[in-house]
Each structure stands twice: as structure tokens, then as C-alpha cells.
DSSP file (Angstrom, degrees, kcal/mol; ACC not computed):
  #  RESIDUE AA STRUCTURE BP1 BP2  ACC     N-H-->O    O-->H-N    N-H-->O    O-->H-N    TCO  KAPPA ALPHA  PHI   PSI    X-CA   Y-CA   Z-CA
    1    1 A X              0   0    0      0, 0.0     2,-0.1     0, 0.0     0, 0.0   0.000 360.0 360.0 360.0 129.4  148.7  124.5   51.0
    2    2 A X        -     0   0    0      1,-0.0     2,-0.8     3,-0.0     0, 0.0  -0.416 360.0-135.2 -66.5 118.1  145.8  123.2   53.4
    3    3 A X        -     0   0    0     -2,-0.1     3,-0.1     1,-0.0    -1,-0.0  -0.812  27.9-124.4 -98.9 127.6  146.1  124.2   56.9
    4    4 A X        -     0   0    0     -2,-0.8     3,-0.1     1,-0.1    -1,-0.0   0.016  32.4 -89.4 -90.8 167.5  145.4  121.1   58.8
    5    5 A X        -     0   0    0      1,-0.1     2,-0.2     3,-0.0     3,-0.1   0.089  50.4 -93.0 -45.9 150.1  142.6  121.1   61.5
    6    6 A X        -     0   0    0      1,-0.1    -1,-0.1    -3,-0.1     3,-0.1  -0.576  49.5-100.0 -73.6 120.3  143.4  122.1   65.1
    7    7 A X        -     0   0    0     -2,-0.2     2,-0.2    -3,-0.1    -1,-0.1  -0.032  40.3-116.7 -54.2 153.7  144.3  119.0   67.1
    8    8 A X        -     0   0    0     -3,-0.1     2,-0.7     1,-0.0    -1,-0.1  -0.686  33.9-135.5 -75.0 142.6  141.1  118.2   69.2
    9    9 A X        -     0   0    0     -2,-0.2     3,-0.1    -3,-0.1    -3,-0.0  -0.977  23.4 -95.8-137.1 154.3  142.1  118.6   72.9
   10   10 A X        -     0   0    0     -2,-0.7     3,-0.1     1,-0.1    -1,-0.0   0.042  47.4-108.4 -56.5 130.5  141.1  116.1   75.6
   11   11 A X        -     0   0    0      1,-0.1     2,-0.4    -3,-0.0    -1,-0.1  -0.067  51.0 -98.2 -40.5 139.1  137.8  117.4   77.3
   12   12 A X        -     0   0    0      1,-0.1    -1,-0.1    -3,-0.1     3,-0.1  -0.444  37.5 -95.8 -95.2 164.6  138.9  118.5   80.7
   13   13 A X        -     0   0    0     -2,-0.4     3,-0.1    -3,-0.1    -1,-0.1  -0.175  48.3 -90.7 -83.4 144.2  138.7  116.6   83.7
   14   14 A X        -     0   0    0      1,-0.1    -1,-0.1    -2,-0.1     3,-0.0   0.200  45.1-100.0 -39.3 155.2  135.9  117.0   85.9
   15   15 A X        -     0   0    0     -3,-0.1    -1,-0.1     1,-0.1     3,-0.1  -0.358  51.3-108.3 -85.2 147.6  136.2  119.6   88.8
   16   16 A X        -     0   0    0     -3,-0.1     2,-0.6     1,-0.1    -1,-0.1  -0.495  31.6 -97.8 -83.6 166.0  137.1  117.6   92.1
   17   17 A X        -     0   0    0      1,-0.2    -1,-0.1     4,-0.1    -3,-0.0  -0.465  34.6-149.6 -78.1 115.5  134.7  117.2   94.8
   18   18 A X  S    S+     0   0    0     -2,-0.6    -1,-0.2     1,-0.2    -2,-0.0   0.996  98.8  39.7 -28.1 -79.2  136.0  120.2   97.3
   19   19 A X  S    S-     0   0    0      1,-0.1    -1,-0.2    -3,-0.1    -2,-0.1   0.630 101.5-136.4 -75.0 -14.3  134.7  118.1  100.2
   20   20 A X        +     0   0    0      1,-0.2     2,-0.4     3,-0.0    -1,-0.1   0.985  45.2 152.4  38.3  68.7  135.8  114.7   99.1
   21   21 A X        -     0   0    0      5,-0.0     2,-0.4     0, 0.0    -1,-0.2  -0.964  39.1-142.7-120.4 134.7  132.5  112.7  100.0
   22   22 A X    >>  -     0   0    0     -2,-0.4     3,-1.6     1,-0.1     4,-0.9  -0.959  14.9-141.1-100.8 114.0  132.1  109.7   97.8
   23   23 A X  T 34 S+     0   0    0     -2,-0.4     4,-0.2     1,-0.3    -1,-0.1   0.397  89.1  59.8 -85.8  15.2  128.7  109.7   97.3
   24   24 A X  T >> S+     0   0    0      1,-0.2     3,-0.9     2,-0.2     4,-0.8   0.790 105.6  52.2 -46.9 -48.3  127.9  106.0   97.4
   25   25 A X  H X> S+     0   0    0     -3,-1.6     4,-1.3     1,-0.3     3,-0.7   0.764  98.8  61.7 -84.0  -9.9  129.2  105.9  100.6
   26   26 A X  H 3X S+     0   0    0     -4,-0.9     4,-0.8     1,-0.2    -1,-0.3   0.563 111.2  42.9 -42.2 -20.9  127.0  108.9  101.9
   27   27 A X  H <> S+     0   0    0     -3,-0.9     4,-0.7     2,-0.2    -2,-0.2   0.524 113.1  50.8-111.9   0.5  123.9  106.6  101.0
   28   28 A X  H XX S+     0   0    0     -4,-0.8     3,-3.1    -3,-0.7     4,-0.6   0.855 115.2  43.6 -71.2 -74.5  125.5  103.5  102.5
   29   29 A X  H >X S+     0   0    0     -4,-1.3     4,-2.0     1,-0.3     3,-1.5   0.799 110.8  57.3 -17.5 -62.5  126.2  105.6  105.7
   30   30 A X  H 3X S+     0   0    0     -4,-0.8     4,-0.9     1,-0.3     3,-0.4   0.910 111.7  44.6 -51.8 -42.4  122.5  107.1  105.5
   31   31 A X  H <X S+     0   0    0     -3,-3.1     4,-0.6    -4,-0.7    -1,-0.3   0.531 101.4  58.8 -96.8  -5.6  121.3  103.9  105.6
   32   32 A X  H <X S+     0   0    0     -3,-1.5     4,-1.0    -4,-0.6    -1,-0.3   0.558 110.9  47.4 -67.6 -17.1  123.2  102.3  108.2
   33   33 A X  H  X S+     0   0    0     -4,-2.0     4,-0.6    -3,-0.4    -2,-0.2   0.599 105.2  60.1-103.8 -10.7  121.9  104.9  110.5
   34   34 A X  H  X S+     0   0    0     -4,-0.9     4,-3.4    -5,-0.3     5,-0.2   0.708 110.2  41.5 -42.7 -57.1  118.7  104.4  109.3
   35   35 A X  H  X S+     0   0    0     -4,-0.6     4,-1.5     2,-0.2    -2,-0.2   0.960 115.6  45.7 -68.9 -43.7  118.9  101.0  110.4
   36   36 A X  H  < S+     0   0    0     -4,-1.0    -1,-0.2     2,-0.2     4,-0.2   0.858 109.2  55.9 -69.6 -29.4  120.5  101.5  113.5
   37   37 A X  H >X S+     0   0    0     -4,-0.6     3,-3.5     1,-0.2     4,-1.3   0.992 109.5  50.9 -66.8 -53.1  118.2  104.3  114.3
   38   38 A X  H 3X S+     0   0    0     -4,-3.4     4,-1.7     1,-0.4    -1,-0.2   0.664 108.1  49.5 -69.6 -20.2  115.2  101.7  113.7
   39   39 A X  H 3< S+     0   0    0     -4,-1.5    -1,-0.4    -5,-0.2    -2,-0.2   0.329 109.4  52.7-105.9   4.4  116.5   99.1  115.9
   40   40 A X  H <4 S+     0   0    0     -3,-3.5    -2,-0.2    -4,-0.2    -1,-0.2   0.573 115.8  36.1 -85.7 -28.2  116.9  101.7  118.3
   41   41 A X  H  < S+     0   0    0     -4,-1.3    -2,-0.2     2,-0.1    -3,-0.2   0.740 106.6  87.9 -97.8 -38.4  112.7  103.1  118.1
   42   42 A X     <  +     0   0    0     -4,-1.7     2,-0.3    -5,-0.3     3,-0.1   0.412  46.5 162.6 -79.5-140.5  111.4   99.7  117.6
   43   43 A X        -     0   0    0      1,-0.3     4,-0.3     2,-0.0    -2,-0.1  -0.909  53.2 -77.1 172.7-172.9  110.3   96.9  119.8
   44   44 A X  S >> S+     0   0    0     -2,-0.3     3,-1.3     2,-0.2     4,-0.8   0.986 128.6  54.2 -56.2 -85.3  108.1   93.7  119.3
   45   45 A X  H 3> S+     0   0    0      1,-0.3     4,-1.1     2,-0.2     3,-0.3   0.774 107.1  47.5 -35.9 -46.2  105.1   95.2  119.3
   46   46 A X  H 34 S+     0   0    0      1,-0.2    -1,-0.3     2,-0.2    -2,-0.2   0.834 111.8  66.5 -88.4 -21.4  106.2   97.9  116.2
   47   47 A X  H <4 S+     0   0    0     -3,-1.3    -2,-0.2    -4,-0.3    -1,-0.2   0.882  92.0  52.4 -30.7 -50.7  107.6   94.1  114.6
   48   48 A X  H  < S+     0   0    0     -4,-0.8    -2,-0.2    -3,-0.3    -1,-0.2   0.884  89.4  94.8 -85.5 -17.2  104.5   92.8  114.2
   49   49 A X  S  < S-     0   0    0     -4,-1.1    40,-0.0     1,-0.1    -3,-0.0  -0.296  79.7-125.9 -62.8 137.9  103.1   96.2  112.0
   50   50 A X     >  -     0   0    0      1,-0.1     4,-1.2     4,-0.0    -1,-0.1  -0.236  31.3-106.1 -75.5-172.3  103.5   95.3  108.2
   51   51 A X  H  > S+     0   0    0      2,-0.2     4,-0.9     1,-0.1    -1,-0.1   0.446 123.9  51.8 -84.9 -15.2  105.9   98.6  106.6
   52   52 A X  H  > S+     0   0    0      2,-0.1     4,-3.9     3,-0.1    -1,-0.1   0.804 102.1  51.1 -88.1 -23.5  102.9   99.7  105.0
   53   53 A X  H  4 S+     0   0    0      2,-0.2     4,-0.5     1,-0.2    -2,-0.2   0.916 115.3  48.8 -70.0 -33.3  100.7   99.8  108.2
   54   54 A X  H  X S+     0   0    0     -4,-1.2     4,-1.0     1,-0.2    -1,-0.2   0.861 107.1  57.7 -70.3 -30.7  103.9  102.1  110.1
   55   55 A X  H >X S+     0   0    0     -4,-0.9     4,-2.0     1,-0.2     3,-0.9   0.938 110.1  36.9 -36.3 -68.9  103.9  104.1  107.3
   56   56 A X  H 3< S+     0   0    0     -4,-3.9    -1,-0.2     2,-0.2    -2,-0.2   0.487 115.3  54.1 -73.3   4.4  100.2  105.0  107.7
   57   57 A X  H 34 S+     0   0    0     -4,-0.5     4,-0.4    -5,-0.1    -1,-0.2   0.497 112.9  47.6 -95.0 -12.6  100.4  105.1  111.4
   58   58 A X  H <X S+     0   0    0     -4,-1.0     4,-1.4    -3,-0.9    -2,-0.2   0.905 111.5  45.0 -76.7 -47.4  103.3  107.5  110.7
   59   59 A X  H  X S+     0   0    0     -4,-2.0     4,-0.6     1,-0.2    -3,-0.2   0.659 112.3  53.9 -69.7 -34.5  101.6  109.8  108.2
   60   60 A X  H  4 S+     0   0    0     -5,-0.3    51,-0.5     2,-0.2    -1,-0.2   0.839 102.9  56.6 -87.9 -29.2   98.6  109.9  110.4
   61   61 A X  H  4 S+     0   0    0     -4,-0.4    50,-0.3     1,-0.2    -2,-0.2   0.942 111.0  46.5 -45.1-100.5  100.8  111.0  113.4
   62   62 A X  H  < S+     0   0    0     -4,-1.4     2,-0.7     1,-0.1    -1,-0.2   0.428 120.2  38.4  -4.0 -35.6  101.8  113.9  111.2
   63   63 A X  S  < S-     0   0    0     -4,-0.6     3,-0.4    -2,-0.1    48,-0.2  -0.972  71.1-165.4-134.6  93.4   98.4  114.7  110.1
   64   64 A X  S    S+     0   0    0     -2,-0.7    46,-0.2     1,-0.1    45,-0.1  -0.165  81.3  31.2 -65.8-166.4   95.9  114.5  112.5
   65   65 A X  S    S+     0   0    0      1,-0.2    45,-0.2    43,-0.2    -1,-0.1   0.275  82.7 155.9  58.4   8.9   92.3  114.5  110.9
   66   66 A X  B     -A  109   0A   0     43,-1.0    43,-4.9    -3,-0.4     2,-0.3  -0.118  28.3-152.0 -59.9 128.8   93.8  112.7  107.7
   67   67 A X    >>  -     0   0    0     41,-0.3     4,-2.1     1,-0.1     3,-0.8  -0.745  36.4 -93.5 -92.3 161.3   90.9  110.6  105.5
   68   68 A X  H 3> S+     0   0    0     39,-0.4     4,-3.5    -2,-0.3     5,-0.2   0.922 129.3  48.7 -23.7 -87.8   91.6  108.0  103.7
   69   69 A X  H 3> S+     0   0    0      2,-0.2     4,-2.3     1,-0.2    -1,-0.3   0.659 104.6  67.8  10.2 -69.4   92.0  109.8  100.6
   70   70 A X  H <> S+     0   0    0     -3,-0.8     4,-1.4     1,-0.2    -2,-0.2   0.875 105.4  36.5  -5.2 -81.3   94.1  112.0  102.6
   71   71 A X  H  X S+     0   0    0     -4,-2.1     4,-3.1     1,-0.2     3,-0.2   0.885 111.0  54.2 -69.5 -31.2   96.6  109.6  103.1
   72   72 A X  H  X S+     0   0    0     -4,-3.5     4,-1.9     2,-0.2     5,-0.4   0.925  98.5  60.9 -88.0  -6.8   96.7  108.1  100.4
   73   73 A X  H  < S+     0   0    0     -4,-2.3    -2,-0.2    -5,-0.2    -1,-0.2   0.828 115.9  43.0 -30.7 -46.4   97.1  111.3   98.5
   74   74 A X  H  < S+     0   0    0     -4,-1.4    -1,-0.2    -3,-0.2    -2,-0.2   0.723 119.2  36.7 -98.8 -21.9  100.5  111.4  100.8
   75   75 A X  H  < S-     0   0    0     -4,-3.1    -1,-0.2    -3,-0.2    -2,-0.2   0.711  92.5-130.0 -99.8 -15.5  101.8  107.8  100.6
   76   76 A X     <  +     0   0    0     -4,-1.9     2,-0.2    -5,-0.2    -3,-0.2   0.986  62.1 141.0  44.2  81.0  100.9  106.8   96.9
   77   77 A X        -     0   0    0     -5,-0.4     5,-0.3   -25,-0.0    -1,-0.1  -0.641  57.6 -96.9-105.4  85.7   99.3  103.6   98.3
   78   78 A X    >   -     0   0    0     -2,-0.2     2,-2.1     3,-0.2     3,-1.9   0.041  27.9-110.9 -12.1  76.7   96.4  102.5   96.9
   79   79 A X  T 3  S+     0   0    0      1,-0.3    -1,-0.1     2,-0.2    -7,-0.1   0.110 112.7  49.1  43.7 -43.7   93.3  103.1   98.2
   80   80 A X  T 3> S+     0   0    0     -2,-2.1     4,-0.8     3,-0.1    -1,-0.3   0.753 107.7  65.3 -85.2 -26.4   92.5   99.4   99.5
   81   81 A X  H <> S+     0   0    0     -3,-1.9     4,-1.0     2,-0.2    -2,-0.2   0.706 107.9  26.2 -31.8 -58.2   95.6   99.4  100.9
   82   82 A X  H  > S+     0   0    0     -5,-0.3     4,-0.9     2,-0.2    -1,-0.1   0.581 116.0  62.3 -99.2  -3.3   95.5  102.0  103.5
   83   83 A X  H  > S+     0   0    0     -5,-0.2     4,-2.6     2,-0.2     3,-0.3   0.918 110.4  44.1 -75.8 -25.5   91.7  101.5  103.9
   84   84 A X  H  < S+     0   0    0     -4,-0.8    -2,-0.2     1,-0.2    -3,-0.1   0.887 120.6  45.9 -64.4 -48.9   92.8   97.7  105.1
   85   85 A X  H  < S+     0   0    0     -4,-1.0     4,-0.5     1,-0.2    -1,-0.2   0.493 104.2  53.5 -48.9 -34.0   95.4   99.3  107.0
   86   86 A X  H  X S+     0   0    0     -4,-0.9     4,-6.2    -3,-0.3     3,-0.3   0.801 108.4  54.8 -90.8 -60.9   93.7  101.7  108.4
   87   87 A X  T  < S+     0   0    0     -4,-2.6     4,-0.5     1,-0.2    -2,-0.2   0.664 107.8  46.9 -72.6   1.3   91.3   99.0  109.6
   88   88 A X  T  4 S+     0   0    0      2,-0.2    -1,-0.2     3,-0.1    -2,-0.2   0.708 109.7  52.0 -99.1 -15.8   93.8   97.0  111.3
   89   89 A X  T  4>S+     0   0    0     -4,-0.5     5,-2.5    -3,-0.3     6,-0.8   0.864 106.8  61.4 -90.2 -50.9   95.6  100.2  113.2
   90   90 A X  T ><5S+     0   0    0     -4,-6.2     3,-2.6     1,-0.2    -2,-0.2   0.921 103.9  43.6 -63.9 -31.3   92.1  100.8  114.3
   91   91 A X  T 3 5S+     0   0    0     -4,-0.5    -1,-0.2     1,-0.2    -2,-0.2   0.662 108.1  61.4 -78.1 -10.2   91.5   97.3  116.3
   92   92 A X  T 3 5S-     0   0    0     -3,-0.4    -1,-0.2     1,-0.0    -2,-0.2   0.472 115.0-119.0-129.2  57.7   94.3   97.6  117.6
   93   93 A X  T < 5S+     0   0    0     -3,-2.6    21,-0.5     2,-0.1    22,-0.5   0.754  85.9 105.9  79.1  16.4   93.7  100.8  119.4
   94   94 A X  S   <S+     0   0    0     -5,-2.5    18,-1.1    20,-0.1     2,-0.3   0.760  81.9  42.7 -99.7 -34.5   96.7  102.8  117.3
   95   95 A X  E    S-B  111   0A   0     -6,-0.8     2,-0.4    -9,-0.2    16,-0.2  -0.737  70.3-165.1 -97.6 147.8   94.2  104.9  115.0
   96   96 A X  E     -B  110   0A   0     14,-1.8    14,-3.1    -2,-0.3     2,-0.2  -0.935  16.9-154.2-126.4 155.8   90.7  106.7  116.6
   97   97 A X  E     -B  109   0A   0     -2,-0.4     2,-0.2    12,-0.3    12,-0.2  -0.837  15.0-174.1-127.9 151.7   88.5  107.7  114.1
   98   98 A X  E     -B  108   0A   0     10,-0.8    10,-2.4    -2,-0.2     3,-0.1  -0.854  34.7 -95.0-167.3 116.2   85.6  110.5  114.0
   99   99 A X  E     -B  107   0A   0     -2,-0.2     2,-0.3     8,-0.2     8,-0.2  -0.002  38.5-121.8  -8.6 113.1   82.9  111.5  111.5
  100  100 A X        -     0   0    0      6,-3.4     3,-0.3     3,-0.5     6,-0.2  -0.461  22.2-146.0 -80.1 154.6   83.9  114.1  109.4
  101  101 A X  S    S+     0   0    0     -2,-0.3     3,-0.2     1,-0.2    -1,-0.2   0.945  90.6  47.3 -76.0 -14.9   81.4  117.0  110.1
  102  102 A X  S    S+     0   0    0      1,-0.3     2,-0.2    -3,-0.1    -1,-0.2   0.545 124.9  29.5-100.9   1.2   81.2  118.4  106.8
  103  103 A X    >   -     0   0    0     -3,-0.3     3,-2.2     3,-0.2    -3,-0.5  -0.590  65.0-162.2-160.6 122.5   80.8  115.5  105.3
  104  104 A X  T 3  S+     0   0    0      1,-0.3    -4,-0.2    -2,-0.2    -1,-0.1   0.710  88.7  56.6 -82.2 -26.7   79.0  112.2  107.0
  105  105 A X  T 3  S+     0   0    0     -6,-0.1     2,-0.5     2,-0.0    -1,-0.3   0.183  96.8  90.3-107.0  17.5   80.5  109.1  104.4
  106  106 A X    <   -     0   0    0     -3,-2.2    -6,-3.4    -6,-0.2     2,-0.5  -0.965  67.4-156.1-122.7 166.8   83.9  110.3  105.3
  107  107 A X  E     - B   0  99A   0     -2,-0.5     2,-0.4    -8,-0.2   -39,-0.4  -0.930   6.5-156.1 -97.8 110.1   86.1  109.1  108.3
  108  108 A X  E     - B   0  98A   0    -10,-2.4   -10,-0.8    -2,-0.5     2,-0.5  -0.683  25.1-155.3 -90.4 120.6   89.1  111.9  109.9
  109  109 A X  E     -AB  66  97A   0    -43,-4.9   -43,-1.0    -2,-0.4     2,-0.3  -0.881  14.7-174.2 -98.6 131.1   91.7  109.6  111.5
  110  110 A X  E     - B   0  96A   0    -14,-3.1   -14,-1.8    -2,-0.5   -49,-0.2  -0.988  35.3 -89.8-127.2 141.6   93.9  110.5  114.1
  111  111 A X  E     - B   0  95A   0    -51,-0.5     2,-0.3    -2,-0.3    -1,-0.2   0.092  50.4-136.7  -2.9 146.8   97.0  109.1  116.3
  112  112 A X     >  -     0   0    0    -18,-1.1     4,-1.9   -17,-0.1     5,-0.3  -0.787  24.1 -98.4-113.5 157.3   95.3  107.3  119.4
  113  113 A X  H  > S+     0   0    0     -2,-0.3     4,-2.5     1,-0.2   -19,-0.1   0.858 122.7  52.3 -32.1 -54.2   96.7  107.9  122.9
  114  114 A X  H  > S+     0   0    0    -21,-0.5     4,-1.7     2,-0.2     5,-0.2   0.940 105.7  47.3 -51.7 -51.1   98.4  105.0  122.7
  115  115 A X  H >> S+     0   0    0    -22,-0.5     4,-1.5     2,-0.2     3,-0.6   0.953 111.2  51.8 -65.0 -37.0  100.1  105.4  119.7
  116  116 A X  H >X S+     0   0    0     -4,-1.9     4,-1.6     1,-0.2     3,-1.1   0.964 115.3  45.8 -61.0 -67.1  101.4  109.2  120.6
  117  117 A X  H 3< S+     0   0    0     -4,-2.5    -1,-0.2    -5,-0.3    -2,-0.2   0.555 111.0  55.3 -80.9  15.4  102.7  107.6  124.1
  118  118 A X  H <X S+     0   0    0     -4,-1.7     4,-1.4    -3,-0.6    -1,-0.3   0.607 112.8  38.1 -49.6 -38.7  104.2  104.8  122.0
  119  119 A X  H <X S+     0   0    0     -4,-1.5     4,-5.2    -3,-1.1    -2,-0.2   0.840 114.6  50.2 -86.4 -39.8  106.2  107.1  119.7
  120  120 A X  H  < S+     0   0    0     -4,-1.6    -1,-0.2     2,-0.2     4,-0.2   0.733 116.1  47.9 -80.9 -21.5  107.3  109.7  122.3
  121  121 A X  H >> S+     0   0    0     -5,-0.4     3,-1.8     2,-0.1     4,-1.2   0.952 117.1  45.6 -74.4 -49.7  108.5  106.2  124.5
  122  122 A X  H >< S+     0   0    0     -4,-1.4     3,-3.1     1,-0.3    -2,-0.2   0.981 110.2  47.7 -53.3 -76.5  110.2  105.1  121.4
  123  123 A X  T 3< S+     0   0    0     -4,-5.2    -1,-0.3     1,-0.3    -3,-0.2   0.494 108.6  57.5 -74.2  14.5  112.0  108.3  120.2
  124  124 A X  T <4 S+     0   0    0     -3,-1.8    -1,-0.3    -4,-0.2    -2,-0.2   0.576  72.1 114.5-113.8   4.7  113.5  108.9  123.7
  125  125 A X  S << S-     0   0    0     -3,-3.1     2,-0.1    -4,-1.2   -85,-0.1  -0.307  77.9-116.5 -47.4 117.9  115.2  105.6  123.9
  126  126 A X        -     0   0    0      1,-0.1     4,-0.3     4,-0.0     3,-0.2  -0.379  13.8-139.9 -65.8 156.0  119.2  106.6  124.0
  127  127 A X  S >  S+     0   0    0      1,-0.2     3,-0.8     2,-0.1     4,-0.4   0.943  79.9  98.6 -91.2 -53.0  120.8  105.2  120.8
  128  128 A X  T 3> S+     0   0    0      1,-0.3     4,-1.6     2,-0.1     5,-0.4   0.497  77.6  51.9 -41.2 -57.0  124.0  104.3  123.0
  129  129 A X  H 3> S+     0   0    0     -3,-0.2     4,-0.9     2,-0.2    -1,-0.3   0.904 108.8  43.3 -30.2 -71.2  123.1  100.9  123.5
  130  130 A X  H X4 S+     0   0    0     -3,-0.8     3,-7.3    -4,-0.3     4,-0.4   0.863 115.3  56.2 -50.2 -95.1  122.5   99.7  119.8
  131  131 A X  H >> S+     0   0    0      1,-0.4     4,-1.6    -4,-0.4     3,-1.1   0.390 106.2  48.6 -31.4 -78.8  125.9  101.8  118.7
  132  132 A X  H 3X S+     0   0    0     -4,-1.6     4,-1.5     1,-0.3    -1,-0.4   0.710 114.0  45.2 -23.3 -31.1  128.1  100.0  121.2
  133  133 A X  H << S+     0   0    0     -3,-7.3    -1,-0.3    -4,-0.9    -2,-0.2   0.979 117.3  49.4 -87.8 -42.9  126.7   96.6  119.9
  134  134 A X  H <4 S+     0   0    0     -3,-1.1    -2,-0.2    -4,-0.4    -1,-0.2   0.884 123.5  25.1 -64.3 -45.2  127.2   97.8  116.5
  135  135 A X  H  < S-     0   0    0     -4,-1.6    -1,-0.3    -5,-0.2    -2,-0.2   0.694  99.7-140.9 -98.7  -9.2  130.6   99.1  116.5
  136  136 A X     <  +     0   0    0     -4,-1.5     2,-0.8    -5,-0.5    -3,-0.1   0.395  68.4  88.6  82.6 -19.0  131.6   96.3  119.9
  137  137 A X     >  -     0   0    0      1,-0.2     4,-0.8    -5,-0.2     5,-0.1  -0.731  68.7-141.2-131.3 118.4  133.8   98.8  121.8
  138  138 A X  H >> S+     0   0    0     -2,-0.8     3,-9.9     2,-0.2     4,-1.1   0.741  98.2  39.6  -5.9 -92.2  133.2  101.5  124.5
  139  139 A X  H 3> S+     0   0    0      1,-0.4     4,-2.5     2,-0.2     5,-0.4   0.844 114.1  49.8 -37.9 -65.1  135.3  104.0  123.5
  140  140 A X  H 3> S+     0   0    0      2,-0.2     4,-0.9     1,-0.2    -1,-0.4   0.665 107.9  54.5 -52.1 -10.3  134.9  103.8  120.2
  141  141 A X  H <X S+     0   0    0     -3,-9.9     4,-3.0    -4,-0.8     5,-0.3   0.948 107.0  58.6 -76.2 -42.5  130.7  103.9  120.6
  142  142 A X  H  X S+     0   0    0     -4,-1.1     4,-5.5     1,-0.3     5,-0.3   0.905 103.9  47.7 -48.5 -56.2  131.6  107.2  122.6
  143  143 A X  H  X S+     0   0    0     -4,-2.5     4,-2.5     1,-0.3    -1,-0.3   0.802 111.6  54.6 -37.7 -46.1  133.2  108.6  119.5
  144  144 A X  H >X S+     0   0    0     -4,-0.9     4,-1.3    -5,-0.4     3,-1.0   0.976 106.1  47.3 -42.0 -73.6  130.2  107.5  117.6
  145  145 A X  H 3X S+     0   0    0     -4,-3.0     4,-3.5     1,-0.3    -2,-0.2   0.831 113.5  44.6 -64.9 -30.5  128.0  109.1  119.4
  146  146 A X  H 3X S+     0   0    0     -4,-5.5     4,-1.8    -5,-0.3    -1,-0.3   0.915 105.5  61.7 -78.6 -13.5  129.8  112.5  119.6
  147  147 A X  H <X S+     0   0    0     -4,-2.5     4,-2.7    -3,-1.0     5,-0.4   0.906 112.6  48.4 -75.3 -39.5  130.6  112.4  115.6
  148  148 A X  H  X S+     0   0    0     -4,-1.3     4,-1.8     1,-0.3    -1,-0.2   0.887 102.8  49.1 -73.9 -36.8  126.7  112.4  115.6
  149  149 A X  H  X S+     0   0    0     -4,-3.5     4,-5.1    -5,-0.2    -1,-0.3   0.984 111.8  57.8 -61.2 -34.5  125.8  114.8  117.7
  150  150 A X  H  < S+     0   0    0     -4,-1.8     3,-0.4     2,-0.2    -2,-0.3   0.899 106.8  45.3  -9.2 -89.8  128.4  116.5  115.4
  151  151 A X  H >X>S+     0   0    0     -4,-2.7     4,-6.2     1,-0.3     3,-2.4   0.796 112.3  62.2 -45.4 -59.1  126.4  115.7  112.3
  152  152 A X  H 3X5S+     0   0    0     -4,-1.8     4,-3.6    -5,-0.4    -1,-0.3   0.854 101.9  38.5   0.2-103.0  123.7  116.8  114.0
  153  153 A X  H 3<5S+     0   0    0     -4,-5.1    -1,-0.3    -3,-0.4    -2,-0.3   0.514 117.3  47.1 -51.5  -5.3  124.2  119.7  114.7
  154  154 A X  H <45S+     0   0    0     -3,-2.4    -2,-0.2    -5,-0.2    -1,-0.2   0.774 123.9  34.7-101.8 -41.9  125.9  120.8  111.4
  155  155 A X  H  <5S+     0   0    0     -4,-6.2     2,-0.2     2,-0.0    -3,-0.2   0.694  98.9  68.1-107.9   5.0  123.1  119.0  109.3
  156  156 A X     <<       0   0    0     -4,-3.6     0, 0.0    -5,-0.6     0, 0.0  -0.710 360.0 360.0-107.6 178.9  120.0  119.0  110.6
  157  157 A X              0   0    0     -2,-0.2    -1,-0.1     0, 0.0    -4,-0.0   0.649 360.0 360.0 -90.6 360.0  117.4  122.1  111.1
């Protein structure tokens, strides 16, 4: 007499999330505050800059003394791309440029005055405004704001 096979039993069910974050809504979230943060930093003036040209006025911030080459090593962006870019941030006064010394065919780009006292005006606008419009009520913006300072503190370095 055959002994028959050992019932299969059902795979068990995955372990639950401890913290009960669903993470679709962590990247909605990320990106609503993304959004709200940008409408907080920007202006007219950071409007009229395409998304690649902020990019490479960002990366060059970061990196003083960046080439061409340089950045686009860091953006993946094509080469005609941020040199086009590059030439449009310089007229209008966002990039300075300087010879490099060790080698004369290349150009080291840096932040311009302006654009450094553009960014530091930008990133000390309080966020209170935009939050209030966003969420339409006082109290509740206050809430906002402290659940962020929260976050803040818990998640950034």
C-alpha cells in the first residue's frame, strides 16, 4: 500500500510591514512635498529656466570648478546639452567661467554671485505660506508644519 504524498501547504503569508507605511503613498507623499517645496524656492525668474538648465545650475552650485565633461559625467545629459545650457546660464549672469590652468581648451564653471544670492534668498523663504494655501486652514497648516519639523528631524541627517 502507497503512501500518498504530503498535502502541499499554502506558502505562508508575507511578514506584515511593522511600521504600516504603504509604500505607494510614501512616494505620493515624497512628491507632494517635492512640489510644494518647489513652489515654495521658485519665482518667475527660476520659471523661465528649462529643467535641464536648473539642473546644471544646480550641479554646478554643488561643484564649483565643474567642466563640461564634468557635469555631464554627473547628470547623464548629453554633452550638447549642457554645453547649450551652460551657454545660456552664462548670458544670463548665473554661471562665471575661467580657463582651466592645466589645461587651456577646457572651461571650470562656477555658481556666479548672483546665482549663490539667488539660492540662499530662495531656500530661506518660510514654507508657511504655500502649506496654508495647500491644505486652506490655519490650524491645520500649523500642524503641517510641526509634523515636518517632526520628519525632519527623525529623517534627515
Amino acid at each position: 500500500m502507497e503512501t500518498p504524498p504530503p498535502a502541499q501547504q499554502p506558502a505562508p503569508p508575507p511578514p506584515a510591514d511593522p511600521v504600516g507605511v504603504d509604500g505607494v503613498r510614501l512616494l505620493r507623499l515624497g512628491k507632494r512635498l517635492t512640489e510644494l517645496g518647489r513652489e515654495t524656492v521658485t519665482d518667475h525668474a527660476a520659471r523661465t529656466l528649462t529643467p535641464g538648465e536648473i539642473a546644471v545650475v544646480a550641479d554646478v552650485y554643488r561643484h564649483p570648478g565643474s567642466s563640461v565633461q564634468d557635469i555631464r559625467a554627473r547628470t547623464g545629459f548629453a554633452q550638447s546639452h549642457v554645453s547649450t545650457s551652460v551657454a545660456r546660464l552664462r548670458e544670463r549672469g548665473l554661471l562665471d567661467a575661467v580657463p582651466d590652468p592645466s589645461d587651456g581648451r577646457r572651461t571650470l564653471l562656477s555658481a556666479s554671485g548672483l546665482a549663490r544670492d539667488y539660492v540662499r534668498d530662495r531656500a530661506a523663504r518660510p514654507a508657511g505660506p504655500v502649506i496654508a494655501k495647500a491644505v486652506g486652514d490655519p490650524a491645520r497648516a500649523r500642524r503641517v508644519a510641526e509634523l515636518l519639523d517632526e520628519l525632519a528631524a527623525l529623517l534627515l541627517p
